[in-house]
C-alpha positions in Angstrom: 26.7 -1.2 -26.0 24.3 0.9 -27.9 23.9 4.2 -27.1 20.5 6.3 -28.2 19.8 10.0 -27.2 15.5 10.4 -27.3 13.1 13.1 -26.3 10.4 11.1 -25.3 7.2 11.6 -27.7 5.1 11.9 -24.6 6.4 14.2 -22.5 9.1 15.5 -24.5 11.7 14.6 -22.1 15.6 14.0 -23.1 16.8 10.9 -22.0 20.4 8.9 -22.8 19.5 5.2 -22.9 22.3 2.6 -23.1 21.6 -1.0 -23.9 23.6 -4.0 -24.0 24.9 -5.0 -27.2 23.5 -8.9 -26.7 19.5 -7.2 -26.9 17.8 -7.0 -30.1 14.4 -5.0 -30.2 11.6 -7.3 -28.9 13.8 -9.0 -26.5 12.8 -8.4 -22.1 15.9 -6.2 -20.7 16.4 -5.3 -17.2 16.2 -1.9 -16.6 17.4 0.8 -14.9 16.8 4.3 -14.0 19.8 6.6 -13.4 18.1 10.0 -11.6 20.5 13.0 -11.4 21.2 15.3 -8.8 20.5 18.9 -8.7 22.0 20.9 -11.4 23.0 17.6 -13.1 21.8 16.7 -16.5 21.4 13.1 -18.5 24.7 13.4 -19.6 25.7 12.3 -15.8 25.5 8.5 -16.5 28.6 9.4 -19.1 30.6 11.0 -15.5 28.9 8.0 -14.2 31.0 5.3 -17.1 32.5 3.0 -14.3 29.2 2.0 -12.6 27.4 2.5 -16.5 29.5 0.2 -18.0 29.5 -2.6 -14.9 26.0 -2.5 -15.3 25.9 -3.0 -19.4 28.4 -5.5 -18.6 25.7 -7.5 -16.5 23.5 -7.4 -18.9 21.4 -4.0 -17.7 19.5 -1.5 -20.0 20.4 2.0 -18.6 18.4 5.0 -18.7 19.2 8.6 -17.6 16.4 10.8 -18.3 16.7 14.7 -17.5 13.4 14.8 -15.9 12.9 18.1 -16.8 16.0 19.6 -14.6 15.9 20.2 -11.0 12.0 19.0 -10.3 12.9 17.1 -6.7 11.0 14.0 -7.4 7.8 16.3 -8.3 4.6 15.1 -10.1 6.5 16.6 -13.2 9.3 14.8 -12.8 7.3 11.4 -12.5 5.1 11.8 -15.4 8.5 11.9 -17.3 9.5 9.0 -15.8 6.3 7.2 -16.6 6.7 8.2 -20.0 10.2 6.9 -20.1 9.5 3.6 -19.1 6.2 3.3 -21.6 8.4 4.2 -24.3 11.0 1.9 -23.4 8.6 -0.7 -23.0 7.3 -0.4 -26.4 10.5 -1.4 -27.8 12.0 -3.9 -25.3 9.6 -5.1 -22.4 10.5 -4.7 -19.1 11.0 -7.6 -16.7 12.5 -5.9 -13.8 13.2 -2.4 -13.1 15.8 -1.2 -10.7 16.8 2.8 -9.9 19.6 4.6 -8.6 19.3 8.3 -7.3 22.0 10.3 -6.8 21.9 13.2 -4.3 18.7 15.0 -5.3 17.6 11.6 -7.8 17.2 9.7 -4.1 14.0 12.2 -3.4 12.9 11.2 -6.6 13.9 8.0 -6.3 11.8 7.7 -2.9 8.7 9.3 -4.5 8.8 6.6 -6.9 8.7 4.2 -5.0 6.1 5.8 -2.7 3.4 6.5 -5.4 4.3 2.9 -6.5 3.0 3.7 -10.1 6.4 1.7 -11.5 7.3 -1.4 -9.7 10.0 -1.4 -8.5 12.7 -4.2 -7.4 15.4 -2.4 -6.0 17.0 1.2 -5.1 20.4 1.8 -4.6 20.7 5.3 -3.3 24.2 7.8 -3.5 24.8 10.5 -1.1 20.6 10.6 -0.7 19.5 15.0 0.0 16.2 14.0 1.3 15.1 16.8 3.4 13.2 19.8 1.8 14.2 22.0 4.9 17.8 21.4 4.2 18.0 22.3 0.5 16.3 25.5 2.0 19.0 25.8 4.4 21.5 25.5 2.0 22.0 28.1 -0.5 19.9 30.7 -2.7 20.7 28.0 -5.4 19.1 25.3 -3.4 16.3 27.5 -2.4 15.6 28.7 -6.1 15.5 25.3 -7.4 12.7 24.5 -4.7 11.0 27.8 -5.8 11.0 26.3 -9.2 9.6 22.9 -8.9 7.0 23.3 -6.0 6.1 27.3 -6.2 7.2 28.2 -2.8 6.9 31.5 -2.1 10.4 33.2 -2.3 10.1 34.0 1.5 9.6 30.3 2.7 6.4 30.8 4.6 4.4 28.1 2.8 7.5 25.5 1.9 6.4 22.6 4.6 2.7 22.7 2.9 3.8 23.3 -1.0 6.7 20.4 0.1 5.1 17.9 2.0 4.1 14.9 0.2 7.1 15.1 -1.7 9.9 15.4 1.8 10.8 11.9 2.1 11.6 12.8 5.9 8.3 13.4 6.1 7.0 10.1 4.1 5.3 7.7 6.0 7.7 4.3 6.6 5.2 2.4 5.8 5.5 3.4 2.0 8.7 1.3 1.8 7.2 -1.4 3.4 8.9 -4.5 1.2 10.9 -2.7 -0.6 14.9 -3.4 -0.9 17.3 -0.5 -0.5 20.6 0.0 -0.5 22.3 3.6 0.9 25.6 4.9 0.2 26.7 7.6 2.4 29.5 9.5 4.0 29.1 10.6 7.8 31.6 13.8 6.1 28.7 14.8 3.6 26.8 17.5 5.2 24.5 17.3 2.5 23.6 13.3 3.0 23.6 14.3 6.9 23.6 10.6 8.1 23.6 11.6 11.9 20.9 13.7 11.5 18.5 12.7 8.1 19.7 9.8 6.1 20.5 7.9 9.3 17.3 8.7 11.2 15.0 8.0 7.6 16.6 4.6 7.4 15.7 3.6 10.8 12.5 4.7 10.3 12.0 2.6 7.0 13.7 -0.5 8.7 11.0 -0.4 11.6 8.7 -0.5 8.5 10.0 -3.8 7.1 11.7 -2.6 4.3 15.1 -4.3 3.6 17.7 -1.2 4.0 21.4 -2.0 3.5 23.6 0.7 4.5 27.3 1.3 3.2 29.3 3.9 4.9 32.1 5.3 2.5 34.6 8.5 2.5 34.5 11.6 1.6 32.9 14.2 0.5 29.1 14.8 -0.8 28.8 12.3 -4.0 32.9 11.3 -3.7 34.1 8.9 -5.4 34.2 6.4 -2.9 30.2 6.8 -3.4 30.7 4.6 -6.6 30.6 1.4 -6.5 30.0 -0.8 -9.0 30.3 -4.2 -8.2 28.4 -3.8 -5.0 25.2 -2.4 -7.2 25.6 -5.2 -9.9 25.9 -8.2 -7.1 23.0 -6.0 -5.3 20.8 -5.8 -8.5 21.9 -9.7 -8.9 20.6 -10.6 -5.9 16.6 -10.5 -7.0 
């Protein structure tokens, strides 16, 4: 594999980019976005090697962009990712793109696909936080990194309006109409929440005719039962 740290000319991003060593410059690669969760970093894909290196192995391109920090999927954090791609197209096309968001990356991940900017052929999703409310709920951590992204007011009077476009609970289904989605989560993960958000969003999204395929694995939030790599290869394989 090749490995390449960039800060993205446009948006001055940093992103680690892995690509297989079998592509040459010029040549179509597969693609796909890794999107960390909060207080993560692009340096997560190297935590990540197992399900990095399957994926290099099948002949993916890998990207893990820092997306500016904790941003929640904001219009910040997809201007980077726009950027990302142009850049990467410029020096391999891209025939297919595919993402996976961990924790907070599956609200990015979901805004992605919702603004539809990027095609998209897949998302896998890992221990999806989804709900703005909850990260409010959590901790003064959560709540600051909310503060940060979408200027809510430090007393939480005006977080559904600052939030609401970009709370996937709150997306409309049909956004995912056609879309192919795959869901790791642990029924243990307070932070997932399947009984009460991840499980309710994916019935939701299923009534709207996108293809959700749901694994329930152990543990604790992003465990490593979350991880695992030849499911998302044969899933990414599949299209």
């Amino acid at each position: 594999m090749v490995e390449q740290f960039v800060t993205v000319p446009k948006s001055g991003d940093a992103v680690l980019l892995y690509v297989p060593n079998t592509v040459n410059k010029g040549q179509p690669i597969e693609l796909v976005h890794y999107l960390h969760g909060r207080t993560g970093t692009y340096e997560v894909i190297d935590e990540r090697h197992h399900l990095r290196d399957a994926l290099l192995a099948a002949g993916y391109a890998v990207a893990c962009p820092q997306l500016h920090g904790d941003q929640w999927g904001n219009r910040l954090a997809q201007d980077d990712l726009g950027a990302l791609d142009d850049w990467i197209a410029e020096q391999w096309p891209v025939k297919r793109r595919f993402v996976i968001g961990e924790s907070m990356g599956g609200t990015t991940a979901a805004n992605m696909v919702r603004l539809r900017e990027l095609a998209v052929d897949a998302v896998v999703f890992i221990a999806p936080s989804l709900s703005m409310q909850a990260v409010w709920d959590r901790n003064d951590e959560a709540r600051a990194s909310l503060i940060g992204a979408f200027g809510v007011n430090p007393d939480g009077t005006d977080l559904s309006a600052r939030t609401r476009e970009w709370d996937v609970t709150r997306h409309d289904p049909a956004a995912y109409e056609g879309v192919h989605l795959m869901v790791f989560a642990s029924p243990d993960d307070p932070i997932a929440n399947v009984a009460a958000v991840t499980g309710p969003w994916m019935d939701a999204v299923r009534d709207a005719k996108a293809q959700v395929y749901f694994t329930e694995v152990s543990g604790d939030h992003v465990s490593d039962d979350h991880f695992r790599p030849d499911d998302v290869v044969a899933f990414f394989d599949s299209f």
